[in-house]
LUMFI-301872 format. One line per 10 residues: number of its first residue (from 1); their letters; for each residue z negated, x, y of C-alpha. Coordinates in Angstrom, 1 decimal, padded with zeros to 4 digits. Last residue first. Example, Ala and Ser with C-alpha at 12.3 -4.5 7.8 and 13.67 -1.06 7.14 Angstrom:
2
2> sa> -007.1,013.7,-001.1; -007.8,012.3,-004.5
***
This chain:
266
266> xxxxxxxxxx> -020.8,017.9,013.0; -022.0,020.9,011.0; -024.7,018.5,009.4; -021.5,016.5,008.0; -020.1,019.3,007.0; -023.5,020.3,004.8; -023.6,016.9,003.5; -019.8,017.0,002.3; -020.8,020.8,000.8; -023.4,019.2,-001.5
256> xxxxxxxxxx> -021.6,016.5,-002.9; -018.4,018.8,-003.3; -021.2,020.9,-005.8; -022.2,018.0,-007.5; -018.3,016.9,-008.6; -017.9,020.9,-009.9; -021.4,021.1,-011.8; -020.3,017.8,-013.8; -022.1,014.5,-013.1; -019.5,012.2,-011.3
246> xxxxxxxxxx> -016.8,013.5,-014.0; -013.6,011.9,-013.1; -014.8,009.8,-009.8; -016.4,012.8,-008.1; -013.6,015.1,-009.6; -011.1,013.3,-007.3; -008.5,011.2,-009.8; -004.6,011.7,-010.8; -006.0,012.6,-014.1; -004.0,015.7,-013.7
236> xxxxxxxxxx> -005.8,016.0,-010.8; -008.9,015.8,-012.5; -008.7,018.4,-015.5; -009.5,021.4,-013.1; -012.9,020.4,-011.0; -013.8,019.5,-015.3; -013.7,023.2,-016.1; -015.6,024.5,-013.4; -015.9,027.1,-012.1; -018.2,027.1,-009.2
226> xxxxxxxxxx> -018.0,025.6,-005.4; -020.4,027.7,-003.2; -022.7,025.5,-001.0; -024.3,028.0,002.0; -021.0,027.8,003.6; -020.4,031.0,005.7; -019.6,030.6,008.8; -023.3,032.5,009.2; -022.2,035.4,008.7; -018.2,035.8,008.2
216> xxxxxxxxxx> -017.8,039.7,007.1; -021.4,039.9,005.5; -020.8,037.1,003.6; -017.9,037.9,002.9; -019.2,041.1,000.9; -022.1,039.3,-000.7; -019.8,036.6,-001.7; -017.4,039.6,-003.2; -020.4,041.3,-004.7; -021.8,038.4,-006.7
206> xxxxxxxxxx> -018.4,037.3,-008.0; -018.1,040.7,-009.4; -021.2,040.7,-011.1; -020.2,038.3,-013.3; -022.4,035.8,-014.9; -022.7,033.7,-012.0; -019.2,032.6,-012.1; -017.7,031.3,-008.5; -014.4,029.9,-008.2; -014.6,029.4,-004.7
196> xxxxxxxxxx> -016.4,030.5,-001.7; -016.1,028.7,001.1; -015.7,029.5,005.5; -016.5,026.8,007.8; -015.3,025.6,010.8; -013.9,028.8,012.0; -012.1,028.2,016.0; -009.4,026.5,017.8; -010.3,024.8,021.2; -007.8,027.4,023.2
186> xxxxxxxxxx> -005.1,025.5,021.6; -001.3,027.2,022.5; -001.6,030.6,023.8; -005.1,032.7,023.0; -005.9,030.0,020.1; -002.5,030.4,018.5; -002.8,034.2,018.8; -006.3,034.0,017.8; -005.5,032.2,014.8; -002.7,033.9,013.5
176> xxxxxxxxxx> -005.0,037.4,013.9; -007.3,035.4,011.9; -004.7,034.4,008.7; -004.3,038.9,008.8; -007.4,039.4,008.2; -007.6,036.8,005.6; -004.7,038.9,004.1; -007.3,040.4,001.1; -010.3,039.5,001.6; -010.6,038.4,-001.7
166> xxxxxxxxxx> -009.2,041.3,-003.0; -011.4,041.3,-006.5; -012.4,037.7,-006.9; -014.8,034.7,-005.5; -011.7,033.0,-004.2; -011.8,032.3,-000.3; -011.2,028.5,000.9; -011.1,028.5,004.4; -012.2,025.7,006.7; -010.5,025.6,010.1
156> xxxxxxxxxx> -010.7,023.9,013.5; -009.5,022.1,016.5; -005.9,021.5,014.3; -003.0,020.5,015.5; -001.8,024.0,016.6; -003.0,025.2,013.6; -001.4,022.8,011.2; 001.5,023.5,013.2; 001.5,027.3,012.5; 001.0,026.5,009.2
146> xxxxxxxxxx> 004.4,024.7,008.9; 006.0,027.1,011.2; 005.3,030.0,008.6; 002.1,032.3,007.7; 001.8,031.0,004.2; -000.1,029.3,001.0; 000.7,025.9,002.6; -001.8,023.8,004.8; -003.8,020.9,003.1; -004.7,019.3,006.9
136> xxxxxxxxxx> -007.7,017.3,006.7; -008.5,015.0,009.1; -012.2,013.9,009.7; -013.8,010.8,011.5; -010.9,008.6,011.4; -009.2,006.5,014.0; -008.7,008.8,016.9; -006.1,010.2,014.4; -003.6,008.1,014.3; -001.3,008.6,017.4
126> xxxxxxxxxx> -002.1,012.6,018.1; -001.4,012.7,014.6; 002.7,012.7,015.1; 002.2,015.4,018.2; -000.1,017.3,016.9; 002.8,017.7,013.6; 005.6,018.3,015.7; 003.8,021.2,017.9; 005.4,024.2,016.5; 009.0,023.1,017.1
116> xxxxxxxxxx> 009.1,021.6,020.3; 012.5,020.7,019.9; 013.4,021.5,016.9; 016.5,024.5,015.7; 013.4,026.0,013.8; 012.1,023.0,012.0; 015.1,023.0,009.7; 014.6,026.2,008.1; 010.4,025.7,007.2; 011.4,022.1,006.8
106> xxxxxxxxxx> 013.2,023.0,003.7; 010.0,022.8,001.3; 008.9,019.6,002.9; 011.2,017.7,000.5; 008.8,019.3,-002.6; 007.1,016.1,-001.2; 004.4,015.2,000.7; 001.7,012.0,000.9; -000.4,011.5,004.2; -003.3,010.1,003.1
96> xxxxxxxxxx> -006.1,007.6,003.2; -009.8,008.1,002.6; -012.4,005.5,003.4; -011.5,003.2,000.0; -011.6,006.4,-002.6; -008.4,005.4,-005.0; -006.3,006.0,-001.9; -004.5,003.8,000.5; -001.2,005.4,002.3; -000.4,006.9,004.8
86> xxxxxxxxxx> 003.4,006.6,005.7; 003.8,004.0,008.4; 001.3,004.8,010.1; 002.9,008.5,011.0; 006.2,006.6,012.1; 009.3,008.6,011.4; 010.3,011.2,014.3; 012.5,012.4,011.5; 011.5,016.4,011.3; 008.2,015.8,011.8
76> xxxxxxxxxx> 007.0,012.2,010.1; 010.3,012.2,007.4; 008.5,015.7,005.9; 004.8,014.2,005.9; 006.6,011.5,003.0; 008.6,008.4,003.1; 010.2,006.3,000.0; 007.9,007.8,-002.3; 008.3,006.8,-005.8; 009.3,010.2,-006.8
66> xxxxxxxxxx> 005.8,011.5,-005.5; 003.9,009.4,-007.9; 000.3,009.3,-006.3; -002.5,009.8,-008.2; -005.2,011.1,-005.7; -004.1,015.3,-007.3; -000.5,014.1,-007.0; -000.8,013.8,-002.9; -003.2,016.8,-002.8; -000.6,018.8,-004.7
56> xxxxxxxxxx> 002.3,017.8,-002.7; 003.9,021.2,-003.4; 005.1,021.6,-000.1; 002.1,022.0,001.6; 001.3,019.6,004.3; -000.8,017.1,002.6; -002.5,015.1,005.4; -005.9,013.9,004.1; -007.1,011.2,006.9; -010.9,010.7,006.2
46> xxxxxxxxxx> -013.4,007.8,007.8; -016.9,008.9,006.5; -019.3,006.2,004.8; -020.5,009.2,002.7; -018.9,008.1,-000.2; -015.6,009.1,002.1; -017.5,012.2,002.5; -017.1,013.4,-000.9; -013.5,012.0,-001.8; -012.3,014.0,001.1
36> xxxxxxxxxx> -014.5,017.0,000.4; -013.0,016.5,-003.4; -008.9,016.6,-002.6; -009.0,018.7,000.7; -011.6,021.3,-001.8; -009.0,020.9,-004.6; -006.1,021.0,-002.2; -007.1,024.4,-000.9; -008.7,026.2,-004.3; -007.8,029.6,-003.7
26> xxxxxxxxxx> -005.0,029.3,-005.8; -002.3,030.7,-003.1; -003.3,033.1,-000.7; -002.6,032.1,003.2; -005.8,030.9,003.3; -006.1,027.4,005.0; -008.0,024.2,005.2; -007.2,022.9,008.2; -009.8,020.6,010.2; -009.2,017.8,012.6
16> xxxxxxxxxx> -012.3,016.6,013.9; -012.5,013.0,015.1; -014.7,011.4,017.7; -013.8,008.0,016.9; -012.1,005.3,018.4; -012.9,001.8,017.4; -010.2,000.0,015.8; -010.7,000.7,012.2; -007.4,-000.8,011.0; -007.1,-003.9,008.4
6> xxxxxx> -004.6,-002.5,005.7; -001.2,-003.0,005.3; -000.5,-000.4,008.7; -002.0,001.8,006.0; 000.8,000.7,003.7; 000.0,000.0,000.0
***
C-alpha cells in the first residue's frame, strides 16, 4: 500500500535525518537501518527508511518484492517522481520506506548531467520528512554522488564499523567527505553515532579493534555493540526485522538497546 494510502501524521516533527554509512561493504548498514528502524518504531517513533543503495537490501530485508515495484528511490531523483507516492507501509506499522532497485545502479552516470546534481535527494525529502521522527538513509558502500547526497540530505551520520582487522580502514577517508560536505554545502552535518558490529567476545581481536575505535571516536561511540549473531542473518531472507523473527535472540536484544540509547541521544 501507498503511504499517501495511509492516514498521514500531520503534525510536524522535529525530525533527524541520519545516514548510515561506511564506505566498506558488510559492515552491517542495512541490517542496523533494517533493525534500528524496527526498534524505534516499537518505541512509538515515526521512521522513514530510505534505501539508497543499489542493492535494495533494506527494501528485501522488510519483505518487499522488488520486481513488483512500479516506482522505486531511482524514479524520485532522476524522475522528479513524487516521494509520497513511493513509500510504502511496512510489516512494523510506524516505519515506512523508500524501496530501491538494482535501477539505482545507473544513477551514479546519469545524475552527473543533473541539475543540481548533489542535492536531488534533500530536495525530494525536504517534502516528507517533517513527518517522521527519524529518517534513515541506507547509503551505498562508496564515495560517489549517491552518498554524496545522502550527506547533503543528511544532519547526521551513524556508522557501522566491523569488529575486524582493518576496521578503520577508509573511515578516514568517509570523514574527509564529511568535512568537505559540511565546510561547503551543510554546515549542520556531524557524527551521530559511531557502532561496532559483528562483535565475538571470544576473540581477542574484536576486543582490540573496539578498544582501538574507541579510542579514535570517544565518546561517539555507542555503548551497545551489536554481536554475531546467527539469527540478525536469517531474517532478511525471511523478509522480517530480527525483532519480529526471533524477538529473544542476542541480535533482536541488542537493536533494543541501541534504539533507547538514540533516543537518549535525541
Amino acid at each position: 500500500m501507498s503511504y499517501k494510502d495511509t492516514k498521514r501524521g500531520l503534525p510536524q516533527r522535529d525530525s533527524k535525518v541520519i545516514a548510515v554509512i561506511n564506505q566498506k561493504g558488510g559492515v552491517g548498514k542495512s541490517t542496523t537501518v533494517i533493525n534500528l528502524s524496527a526498534t524505534l518504531g516499537e518505541n512509538k517513533k515515526k521512521v522513514l527508511v530510505v534505501d539508497f543503495d543499489p542493492q535494495g537490501n533494506s527494501t528485501s530485508g522488510y519483505g518487499i518484492e522488488k520486481e513488483e515495484l512500479e516506482h522505486d528511490v531511482y524514479d524520485v531523483i532522476l524522475h522528479d517522481y513524487p516521494i509520497e507516492d513511493v513509500i510504502l507501509e511496512t510489516c512494523e506499522p510506524n516505519v515506512f520506506i523508500v524501496p530501491a532497485t538494482i535501477q539505482l545502479a545507473t544513477a551514479e552516470i546519469e545524475l552527473v548531467t543533473a541539475m543540481a546534481r548533489e542535492s536531488v535527494l534533500k530536495d525530494a525529502l525536504a517534502k516528507v520528512k517533517d513527518e517522521f521522527d527519524y529518517v534513515f538513509i541506507d547509503c551505498p558502500p562508496s564515495l560517489g554522488l549517491l552518498t554524496i547526497n545522502a550527506l547533503i540530505a543528511a544532519n547526521s551520520l551513524l556508522i557501522p564499523i566491523q569488529c575486524e582487522y582493518y576496521a578503520l580502514e577508509g573511515v578516514a577517508k568517509l570523514l574527509e567527505s564529511m568535512e568537505m560536505v559540511k565546510r561547503r554545502m551543510n554546515p549542520d552535518l556531524d557524527i551521530f553515532g559511531v557502532l561496532m558490529t559483528m562483535y565475538d567476545s571470544r576473540t581477542t581481536l574484536s576486543n582490540q579493534v573496539v578498544e582501538e575505535v574507541k579510542g579514535y571516536f570517544g565518546k561517539k561511540m555507542f555503548n551497545t555493540i551489536i554481536p554475531r549473531n546467527v539469527k540478525l542473518s536469517e531474517a532478511p531472507s525471511h523478509g522480517l526485522p530480527v525483532v519480529k523473527y526471533a524477538r529473544v535472540s542476542k541480535g533482536s536484544l541488542a537493536y533494543m538497546k541501541l534504539a533507547k540509547e538514540v533516543v537518549a541521544r535525541g
